[in-house]
C-alpha positions in Angstrom: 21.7 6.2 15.3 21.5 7.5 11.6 19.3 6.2 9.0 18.5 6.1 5.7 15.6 5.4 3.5 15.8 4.6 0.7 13.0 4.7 -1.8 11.7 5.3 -6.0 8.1 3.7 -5.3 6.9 7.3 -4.0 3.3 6.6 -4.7 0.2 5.2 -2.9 1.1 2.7 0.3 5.3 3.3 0.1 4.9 6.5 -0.2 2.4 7.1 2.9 4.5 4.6 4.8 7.7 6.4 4.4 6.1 9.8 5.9 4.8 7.8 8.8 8.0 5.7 9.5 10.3 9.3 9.1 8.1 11.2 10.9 7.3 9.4 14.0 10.8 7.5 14.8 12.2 8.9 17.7 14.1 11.9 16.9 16.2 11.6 20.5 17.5 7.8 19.5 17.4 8.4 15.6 18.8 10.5 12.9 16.8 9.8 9.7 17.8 10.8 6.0 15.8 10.0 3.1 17.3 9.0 -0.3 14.2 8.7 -2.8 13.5 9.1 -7.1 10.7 12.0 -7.8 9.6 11.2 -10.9 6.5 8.7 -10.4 4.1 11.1 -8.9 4.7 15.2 -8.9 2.5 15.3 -5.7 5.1 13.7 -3.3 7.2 16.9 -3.5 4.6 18.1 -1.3 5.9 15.4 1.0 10.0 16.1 0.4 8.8 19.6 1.5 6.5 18.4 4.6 9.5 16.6 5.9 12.0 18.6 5.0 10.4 21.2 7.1 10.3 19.1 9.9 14.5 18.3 9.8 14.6 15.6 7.5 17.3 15.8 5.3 15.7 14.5 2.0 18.3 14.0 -1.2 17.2 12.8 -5.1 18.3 10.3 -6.9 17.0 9.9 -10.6 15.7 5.9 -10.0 13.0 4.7 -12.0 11.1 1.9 -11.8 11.7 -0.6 -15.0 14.9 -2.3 -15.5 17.0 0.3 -17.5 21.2 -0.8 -17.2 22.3 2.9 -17.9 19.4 4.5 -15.9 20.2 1.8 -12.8 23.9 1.9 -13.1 24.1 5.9 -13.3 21.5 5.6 -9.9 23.3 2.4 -7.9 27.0 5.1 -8.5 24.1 8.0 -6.7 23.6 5.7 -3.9 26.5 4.2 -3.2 28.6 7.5 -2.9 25.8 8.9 -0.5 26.0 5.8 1.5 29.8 5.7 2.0 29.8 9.5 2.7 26.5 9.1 5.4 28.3 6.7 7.7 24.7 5.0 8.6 24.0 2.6 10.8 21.4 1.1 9.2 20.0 1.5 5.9 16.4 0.3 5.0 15.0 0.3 1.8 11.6 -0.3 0.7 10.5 -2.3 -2.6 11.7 -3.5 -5.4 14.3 -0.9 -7.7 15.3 0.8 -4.4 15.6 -2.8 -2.8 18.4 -3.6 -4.8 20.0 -0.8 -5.6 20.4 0.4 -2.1 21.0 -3.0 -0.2 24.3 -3.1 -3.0 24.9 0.1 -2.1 25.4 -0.7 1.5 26.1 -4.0 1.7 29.8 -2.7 -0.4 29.5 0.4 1.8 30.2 -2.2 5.2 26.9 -0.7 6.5 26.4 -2.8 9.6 22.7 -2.7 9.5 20.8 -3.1 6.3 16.8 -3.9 6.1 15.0 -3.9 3.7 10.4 -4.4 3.1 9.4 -5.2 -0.1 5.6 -3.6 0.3 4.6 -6.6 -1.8 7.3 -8.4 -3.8 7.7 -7.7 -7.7 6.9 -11.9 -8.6 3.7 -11.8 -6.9 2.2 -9.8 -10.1 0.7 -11.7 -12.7 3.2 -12.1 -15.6 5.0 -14.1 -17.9 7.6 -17.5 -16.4 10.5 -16.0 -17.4 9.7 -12.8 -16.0 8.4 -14.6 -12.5 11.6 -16.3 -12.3 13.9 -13.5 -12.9 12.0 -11.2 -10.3 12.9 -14.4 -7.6 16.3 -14.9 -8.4 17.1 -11.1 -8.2 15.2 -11.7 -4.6 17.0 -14.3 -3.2 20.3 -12.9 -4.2 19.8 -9.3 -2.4 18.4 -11.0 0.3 21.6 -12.2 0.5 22.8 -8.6 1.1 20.8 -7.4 4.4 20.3 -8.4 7.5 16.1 -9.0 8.0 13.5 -8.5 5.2 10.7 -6.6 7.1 7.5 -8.0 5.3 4.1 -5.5 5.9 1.8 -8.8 6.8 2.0 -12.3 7.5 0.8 -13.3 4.3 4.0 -11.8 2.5 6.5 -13.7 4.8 4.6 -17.0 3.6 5.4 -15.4 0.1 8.9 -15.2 0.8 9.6 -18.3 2.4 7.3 -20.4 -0.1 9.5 -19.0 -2.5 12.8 -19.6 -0.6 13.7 -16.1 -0.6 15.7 -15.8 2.7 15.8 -18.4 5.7 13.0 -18.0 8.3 14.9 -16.5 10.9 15.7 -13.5 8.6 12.0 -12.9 7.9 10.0 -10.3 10.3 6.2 -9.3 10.0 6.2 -5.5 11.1 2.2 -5.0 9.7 1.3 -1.8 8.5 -0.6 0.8 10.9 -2.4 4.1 11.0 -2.5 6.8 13.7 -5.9 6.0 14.6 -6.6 9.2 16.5 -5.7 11.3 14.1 -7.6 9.8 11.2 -11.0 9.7 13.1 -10.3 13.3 14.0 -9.9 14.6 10.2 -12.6 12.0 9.2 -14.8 13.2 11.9 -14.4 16.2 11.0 -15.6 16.3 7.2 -19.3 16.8 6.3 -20.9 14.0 4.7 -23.3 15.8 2.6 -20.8 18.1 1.0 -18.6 15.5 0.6 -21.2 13.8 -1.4 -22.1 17.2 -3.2 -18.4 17.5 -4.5 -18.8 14.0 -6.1 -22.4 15.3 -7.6 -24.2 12.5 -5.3 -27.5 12.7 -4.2 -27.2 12.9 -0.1 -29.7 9.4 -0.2 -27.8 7.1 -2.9 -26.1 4.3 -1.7 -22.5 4.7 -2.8 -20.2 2.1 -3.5 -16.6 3.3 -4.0 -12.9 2.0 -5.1 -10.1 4.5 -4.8 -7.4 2.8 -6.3 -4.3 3.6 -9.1 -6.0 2.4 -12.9 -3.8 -0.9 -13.2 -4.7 -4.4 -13.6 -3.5 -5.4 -9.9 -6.1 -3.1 -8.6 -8.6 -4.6 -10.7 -10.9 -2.1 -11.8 -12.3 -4.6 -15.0 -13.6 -6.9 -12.5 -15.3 -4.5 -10.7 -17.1 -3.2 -13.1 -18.3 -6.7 -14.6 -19.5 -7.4 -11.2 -21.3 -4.5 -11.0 -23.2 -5.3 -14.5 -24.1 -8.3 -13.1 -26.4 -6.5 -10.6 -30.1 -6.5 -10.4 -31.4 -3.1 -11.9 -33.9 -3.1 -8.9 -30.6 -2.8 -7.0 -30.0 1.0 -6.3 -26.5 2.3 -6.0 -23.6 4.4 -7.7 -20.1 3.1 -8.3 -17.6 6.0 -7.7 -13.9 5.0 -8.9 -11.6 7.8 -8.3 -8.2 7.4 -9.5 -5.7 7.9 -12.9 -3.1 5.0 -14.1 -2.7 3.6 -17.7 -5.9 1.4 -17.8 -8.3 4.1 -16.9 -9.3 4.4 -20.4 -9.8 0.9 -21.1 -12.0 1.1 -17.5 -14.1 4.2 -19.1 -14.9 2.2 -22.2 -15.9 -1.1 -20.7 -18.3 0.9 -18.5 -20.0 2.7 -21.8 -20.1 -1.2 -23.5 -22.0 -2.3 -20.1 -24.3 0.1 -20.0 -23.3 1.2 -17.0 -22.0 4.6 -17.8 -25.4 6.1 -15.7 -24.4 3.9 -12.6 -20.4 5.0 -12.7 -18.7 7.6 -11.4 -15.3 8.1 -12.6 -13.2 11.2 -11.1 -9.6 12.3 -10.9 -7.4 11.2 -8.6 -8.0 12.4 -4.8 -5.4 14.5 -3.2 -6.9 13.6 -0.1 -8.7 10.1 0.0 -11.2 11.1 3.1 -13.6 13.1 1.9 -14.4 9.6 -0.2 -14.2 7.7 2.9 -17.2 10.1 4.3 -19.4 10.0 0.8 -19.4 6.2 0.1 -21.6 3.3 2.0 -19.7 0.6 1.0 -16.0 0.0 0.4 -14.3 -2.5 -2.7 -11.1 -3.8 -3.5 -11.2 -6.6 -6.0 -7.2 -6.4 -5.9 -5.5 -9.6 -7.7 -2.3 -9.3 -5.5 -1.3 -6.9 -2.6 0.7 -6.7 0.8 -1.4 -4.6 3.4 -3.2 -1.5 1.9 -3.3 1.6 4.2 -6.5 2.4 2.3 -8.0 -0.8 3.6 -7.1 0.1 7.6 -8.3 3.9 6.4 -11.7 2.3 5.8 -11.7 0.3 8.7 -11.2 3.3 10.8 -14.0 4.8 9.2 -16.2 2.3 9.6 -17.5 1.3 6.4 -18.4 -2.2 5.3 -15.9 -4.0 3.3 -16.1 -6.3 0.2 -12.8 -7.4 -0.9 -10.7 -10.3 -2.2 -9.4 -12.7 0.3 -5.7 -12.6 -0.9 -2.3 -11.3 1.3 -2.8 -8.8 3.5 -6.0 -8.3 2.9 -7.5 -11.8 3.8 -4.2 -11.0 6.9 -6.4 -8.4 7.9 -10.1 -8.8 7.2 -12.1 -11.8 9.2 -14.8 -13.1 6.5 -18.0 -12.4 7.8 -16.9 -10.7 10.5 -15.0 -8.0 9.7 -15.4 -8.1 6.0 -16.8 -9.8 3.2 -13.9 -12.1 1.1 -14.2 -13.5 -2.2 -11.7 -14.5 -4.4 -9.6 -12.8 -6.3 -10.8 -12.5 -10.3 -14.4 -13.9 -9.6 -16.6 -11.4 -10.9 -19.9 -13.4 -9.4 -18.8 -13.9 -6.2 -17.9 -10.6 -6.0 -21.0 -9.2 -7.6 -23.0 -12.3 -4.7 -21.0 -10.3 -2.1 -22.0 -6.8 -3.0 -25.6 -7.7 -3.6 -25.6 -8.8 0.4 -24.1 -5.7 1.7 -26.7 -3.4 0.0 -29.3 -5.4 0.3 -28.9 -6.0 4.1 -28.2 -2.5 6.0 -28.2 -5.0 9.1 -25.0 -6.9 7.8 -24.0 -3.4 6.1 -23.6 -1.9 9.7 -21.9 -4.9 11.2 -19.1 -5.3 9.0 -18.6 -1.4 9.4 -18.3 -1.5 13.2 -16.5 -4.3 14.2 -13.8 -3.7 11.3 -13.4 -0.4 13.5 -13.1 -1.8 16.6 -10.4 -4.1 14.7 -8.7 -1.4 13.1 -8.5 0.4 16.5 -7.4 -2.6 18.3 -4.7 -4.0 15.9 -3.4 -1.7 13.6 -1.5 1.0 16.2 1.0 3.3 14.4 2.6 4.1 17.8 3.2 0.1 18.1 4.4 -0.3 14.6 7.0 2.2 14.7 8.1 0.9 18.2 8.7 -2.5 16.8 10.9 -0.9 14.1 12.8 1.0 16.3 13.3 -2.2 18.5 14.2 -4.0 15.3 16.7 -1.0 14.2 18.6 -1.2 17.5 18.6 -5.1 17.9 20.5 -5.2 14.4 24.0 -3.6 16.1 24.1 -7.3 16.3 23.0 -8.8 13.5 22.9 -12.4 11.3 25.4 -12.6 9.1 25.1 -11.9 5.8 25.3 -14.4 3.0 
């Protein structure tokens, strides 16, 4: 059966899901092609080269990620003359500009399979109405164009139905998943103290850490006023790797807080698990998201989570049990919750194990991929379109 990818959001969780869907299909039942932009992050030509080395025919296409007619128009001609030429039997793409650009591309192509995950849809971001509404509409009318919309967690399927994006039977949860084995075999692997040394930690500071991209979904801001909220006869370190456009505005907050003794804020991590192995305690104060491969990456690891109980997150993460959930924007909560997990190394250490035992138990890369393989090969017969 041949496939294509198609994707332009070639950074954080897309980007790692791609590798692992390409990588791990089936290579007896499946012929996989990948159709992708290059321009959001340099580093993922390491990944074009990874899996081109490994038989994956990987082509370019210049598609970026605003709404740009000549840009799109120039990119949707790309795709659609690669599709016809490809003869695939299904075509999946993943989020938003490759969404519609490629589900066009095959829909006029007579593809006879087309799916597509939206890794988050582009109206669950905080902005303005007529923005919200436009990113809906352009939705419901390329789900109009494929054959299942794969959603990452439950939480996004009540997204999409809530917002009438396709009919119920079109909407699958296929959650997102790690190869468990291999993580706690490279995480295993990595000493802790010198880990901690190439942060410039002290090997007996208790670290809490947020690896995330600077933008306001991410939430960064609230962090860091819920970490000035903090008793000073509270002892930790707050290390925030990462780059993105509101770094800067992060930075100074941290210098007007007073907190610029308490922060540590690095570069981007090439690989995220040397962080894993130097913090304590893991954040995410996100304001929307689908299911974060860094949040099963820490549950893997075993380190105690504070996070906001939103999407795939709150999906994922039992409160109290698993996790600690607050919600999303509340600096005091949030800064309530943190206070607990380093001021109880009892409740620290029960949060980290059983979110392991959930990760291990749940969160299967070899199940995920065989439930998109099932769904690839179920779609020779497929709902009609429209």
């Amino acid at each position: 059966m041949k496939v294509l990818q198609v994707l332009e959001a070639t950074t954080g969780g897309t980007r790692r899901h791609l590798s692992d869907v390409v990588l791990n299909l089936d290579r007896d039942r499946f012929e996989v092609t990948v159709l992708c932009a290059n321009l959001r992050d340099p580093g993922f030509m390491h990944d074009v080269e990874i899996l081109r080395a490994r038989g994956v025919d990987v082509r370019i296409v210049r598609m970026v990620r605003e709404i740009h007619p000549l840009i799109d128009a120039r990119a949707l001609a790309q795709v659609r003359r690669h599709v016809r030429a490809g003869g695939y039997d299904v075509v999946h793409t993943h989020s938003s500009k490759a969404g519609i650009l490629g589900r066009v591309a095959a829909y006029r192509a007579g593809v006879p399979a087309v799916v597509h995950t939206p890794h988050a849809f582009a109206f669950q971001m905080r902005t303005g109405v007529l923005r919200h509404l436009l990113y809906v509409l352009a939705e419901r009318w390329a789900a109009r164009l494929a054959g299942r919309i794969v959603c990452v967690c439950a939480s996004e399927r009540e997204e999409a139905l809530r917002h009438r994006i396709a009919p119920p039977e079109k909407i699958v949860v296929i959650e997102n998943a790690i190869d468990f084995t291999a993580f706690r075999a490279r995480y295993d692997s990595v000493d802790r103290e010198a880990a901690r040394r190439a942060f410039d930690l002290g090997s007996d500071e208790i670290v809490v850490g947020m690896a995330a991209r600077y933008t306001e979904q991410k939430g960064h801001d609230i962090l860091v006023r819920a970490a000035a909220r903090l008793p000073h006869s509270l002892p930790f370190r707050l290390l925030l790797p990462g780059s993105g456009r509101c770094k800067a505005a992060v930075q100074a907050r941290i210098r007007r807080m007073g907190l610029a003794e308490r922060c540590f804020v690095t570069e981007a991590l090439d690989d995220p698990v040397p962080f894993y192995a130097a913090i304590d305690v893991f954040v995410m104060p996100s304001l929307w998201e689908g299911l974060p491969y860094s949040l099963l990456d820490v549950m893997a690891a075993g380190k105690p989570i504070v996070a906001s109980g939103i999407g795939g997150i709150a999906d994922t993460l039992e409160d109290e049990r698993t996790g600690l959930l607050v919600p999303a924007g509340d600096t005091a909560a949030l800064a309530e919750a943190l206070a607990r997990v380093l001021g109880e190394p009892g409740l620290s250490g029960r949060l980290g194990a059983a979110a392991h035992q959930a990760a291990r138990r749940r969160h299967s890369l070899k199940d995920m991929i065989g439930k998109l393989e099932a769904l690839y090969e179920t779609m020779y017969d497929p709902l009609p379109v429209g």
